[in-house]
C-alpha positions in Angstrom: -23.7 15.8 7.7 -23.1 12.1 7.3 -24.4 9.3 9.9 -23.5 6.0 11.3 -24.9 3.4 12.6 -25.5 3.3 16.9 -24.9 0.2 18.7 -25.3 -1.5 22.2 -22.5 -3.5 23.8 -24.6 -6.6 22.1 -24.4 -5.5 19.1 -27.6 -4.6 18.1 -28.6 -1.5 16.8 -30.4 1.2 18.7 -30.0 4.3 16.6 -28.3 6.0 14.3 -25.6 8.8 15.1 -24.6 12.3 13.2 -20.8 12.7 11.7 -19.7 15.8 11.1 -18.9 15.7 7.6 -16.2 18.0 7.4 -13.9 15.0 9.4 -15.8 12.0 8.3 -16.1 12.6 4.7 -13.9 14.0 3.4 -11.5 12.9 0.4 -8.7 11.8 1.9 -5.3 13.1 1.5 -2.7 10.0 0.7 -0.1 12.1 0.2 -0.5 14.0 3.5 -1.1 10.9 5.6 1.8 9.7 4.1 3.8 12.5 5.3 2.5 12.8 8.6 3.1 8.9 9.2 6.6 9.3 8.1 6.7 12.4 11.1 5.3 10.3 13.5 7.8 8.0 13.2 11.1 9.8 12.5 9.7 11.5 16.2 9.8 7.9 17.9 13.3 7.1 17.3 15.7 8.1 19.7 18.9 8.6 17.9 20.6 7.1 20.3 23.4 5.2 17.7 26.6 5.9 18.9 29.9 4.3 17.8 33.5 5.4 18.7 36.4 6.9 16.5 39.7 6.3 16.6 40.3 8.9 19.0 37.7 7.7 21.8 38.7 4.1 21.7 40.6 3.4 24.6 44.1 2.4 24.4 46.6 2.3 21.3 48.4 4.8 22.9 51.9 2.8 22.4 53.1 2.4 18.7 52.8 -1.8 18.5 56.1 -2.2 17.0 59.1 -0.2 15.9 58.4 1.4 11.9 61.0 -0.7 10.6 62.8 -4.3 10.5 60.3 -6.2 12.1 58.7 -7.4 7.9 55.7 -6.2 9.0 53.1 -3.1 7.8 53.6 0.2 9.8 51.4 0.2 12.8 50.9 3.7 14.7 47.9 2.1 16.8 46.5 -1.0 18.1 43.1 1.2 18.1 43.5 2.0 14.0 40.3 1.2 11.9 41.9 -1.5 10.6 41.9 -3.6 13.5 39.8 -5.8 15.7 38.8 -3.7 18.6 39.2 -0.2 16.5 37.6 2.6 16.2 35.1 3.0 13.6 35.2 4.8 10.8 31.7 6.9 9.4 29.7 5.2 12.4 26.6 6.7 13.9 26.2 9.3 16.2 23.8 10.6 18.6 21.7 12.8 16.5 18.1 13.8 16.2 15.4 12.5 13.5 12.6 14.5 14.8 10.6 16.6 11.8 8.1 19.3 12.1 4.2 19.8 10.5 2.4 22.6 10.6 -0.8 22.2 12.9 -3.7 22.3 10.3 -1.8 19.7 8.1 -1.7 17.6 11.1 -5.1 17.9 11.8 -6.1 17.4 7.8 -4.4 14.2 7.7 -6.1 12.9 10.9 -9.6 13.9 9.1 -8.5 12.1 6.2 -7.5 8.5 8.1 -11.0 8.7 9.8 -12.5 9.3 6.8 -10.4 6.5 5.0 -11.6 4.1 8.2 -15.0 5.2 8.5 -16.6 1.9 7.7 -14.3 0.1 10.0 -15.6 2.5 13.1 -17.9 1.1 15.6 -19.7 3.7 17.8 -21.2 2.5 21.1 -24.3 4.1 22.9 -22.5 3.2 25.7 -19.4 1.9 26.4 -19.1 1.5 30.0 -18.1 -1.9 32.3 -19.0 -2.8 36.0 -15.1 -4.1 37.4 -11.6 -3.4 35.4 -11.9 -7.2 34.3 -10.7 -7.9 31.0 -13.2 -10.8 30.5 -15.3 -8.4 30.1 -14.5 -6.3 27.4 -13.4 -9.8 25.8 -17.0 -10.5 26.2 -18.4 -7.6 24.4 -15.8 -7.5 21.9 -17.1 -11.4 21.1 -21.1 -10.0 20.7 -19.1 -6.9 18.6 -17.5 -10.1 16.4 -14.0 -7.7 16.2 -12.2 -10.7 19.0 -9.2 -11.2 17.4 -8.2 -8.4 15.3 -6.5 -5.3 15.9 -8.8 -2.9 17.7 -8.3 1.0 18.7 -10.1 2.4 21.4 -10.7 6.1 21.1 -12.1 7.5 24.6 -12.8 11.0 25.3 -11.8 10.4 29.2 -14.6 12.1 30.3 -16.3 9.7 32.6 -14.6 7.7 35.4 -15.5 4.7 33.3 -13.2 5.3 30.6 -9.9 4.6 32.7 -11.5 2.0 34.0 -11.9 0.3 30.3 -8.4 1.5 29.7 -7.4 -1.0 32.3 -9.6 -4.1 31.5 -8.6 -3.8 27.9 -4.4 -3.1 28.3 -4.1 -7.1 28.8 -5.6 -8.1 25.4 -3.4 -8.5 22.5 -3.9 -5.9 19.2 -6.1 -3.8 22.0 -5.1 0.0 21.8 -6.8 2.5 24.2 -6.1 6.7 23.3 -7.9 9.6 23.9 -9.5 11.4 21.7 -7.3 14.5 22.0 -4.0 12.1 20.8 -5.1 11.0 17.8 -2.7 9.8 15.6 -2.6 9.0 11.8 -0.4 5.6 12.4 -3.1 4.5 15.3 -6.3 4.8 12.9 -4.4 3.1 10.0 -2.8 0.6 11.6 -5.9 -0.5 13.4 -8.6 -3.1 11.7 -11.5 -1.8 13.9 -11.5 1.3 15.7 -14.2 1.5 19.0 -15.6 4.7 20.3 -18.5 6.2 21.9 -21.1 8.8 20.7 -20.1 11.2 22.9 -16.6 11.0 22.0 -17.5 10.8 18.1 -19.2 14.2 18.7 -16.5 15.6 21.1 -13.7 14.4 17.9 -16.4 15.9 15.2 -16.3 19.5 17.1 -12.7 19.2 17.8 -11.1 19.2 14.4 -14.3 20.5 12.5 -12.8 23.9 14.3 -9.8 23.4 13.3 -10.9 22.7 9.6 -13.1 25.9 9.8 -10.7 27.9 10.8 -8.5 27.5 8.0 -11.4 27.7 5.3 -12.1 31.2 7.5 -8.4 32.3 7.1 -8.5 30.8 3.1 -11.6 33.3 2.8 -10.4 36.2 4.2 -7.1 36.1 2.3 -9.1 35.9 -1.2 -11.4 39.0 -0.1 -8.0 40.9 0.7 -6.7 39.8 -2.8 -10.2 40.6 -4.7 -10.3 44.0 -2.4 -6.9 45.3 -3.1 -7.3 44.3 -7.3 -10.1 46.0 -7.3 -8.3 49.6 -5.5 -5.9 49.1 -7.7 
């Protein structure tokens, strides 16, 4: 187990919290981050690039001019390639860019970017305001000293509070709220600080430390199946 350091909305410490080290300390994966940030974003586009050929211009139905006497080229189309207003020749089309990654990568290389970003976390005893104002989570990201910089919020959504922070905190710029069941490599990355509570540091620990566990558990048994069936034969 690994620890970090508890804090109050001021700022000042009040404790110390335990990390499961399996997510939080790991050696991170570059390569797999890398891969999964590249999925993440291939998913986002929309592939929505259409141009038209030739064929689905409209118009050009009418040869322009007669094929010869005129001392000009041969024109079959006003629609050709060739011309203003034509079709277009090895254009985009609708297609789509999404790619697939097997579940316990995913889940690896989400361990690894919170194990790369661990000393940019801040966990909060409490993280909890009285009205969906956003002067006041301005305020305690001032006594937090992260005002200005790209922050994530990672909420495990399971108080009524934590909507209510989602709200006060949508109007401040860099300010990202997710929950703690969407976590995503490009979020932790991309942020400069990343925000959370205890509970929801536990809740993420529990989460993926199954997940990590359960392919150590899998590894295992295939290696007795291995050792069992050398030493039959």
């Amino acid at each position: 187990m690994t620890s970090a350091v508890l804090l109050d909305t001021k700022g000042k410490q009040v404790g110390e919290v335990n990390l499961e080290a399996s997510v939080f300390a790991i050696e991170p994966n570059v390569d797999l981050m890398h891969t999964a940030l590249n999925r993440q974003l291939a998913n986002a586009r929309a592939g929505s690039a259409n141009t038209k050929t030739r064929s689905e211009v409209a118009g050009g139905g009418r040869k322009p001019w007669r094929q010869k006497g005129t001392g000009r080229a041969r024109a079959g189309s006003i629609r050709s390639p060739l011309w203003a207003g034509g079709g277009v020749i090895f254009g985009p089309k609708p297609r789509d860019y999404s790619m697939s990654l097997p579940k316990k990568m995913r889940c690896l290389a989400v361990r690894s970017a919170l194990s790369a970003k661990r000393e940019d976390m801040i966990v909060l005893k409490d993280f909890s305001i009285k009205e969906p104002k956003t002067k006041e989570v301005a305020a305690i990201f001032d006594e937090l000293k992260i005002s200005g910089q790209k922050v994530l919020i990672v909420l495990d959504f399971a108080c009524d509070g934590c909507m209510t922070i989602k709200r006060a905190a949508s109007n401040i710029k860099g300010v990202k709220v997710v929950s703690s069941d969407n976590l995503s490599v490009k979020d932790i990355m991309d942020a400069h600080k990343i925000v959370t509570t205890e509970r929801t540091v536990k809740a993420i620990g529990e989460r993926l430390k199954g997940n990590s566990e359960e392919a150590e558990g899998k590894g295992a048994s295939k290696e007795a199946k291995a050792k069992s069936a050398k030493k039959e034969g």
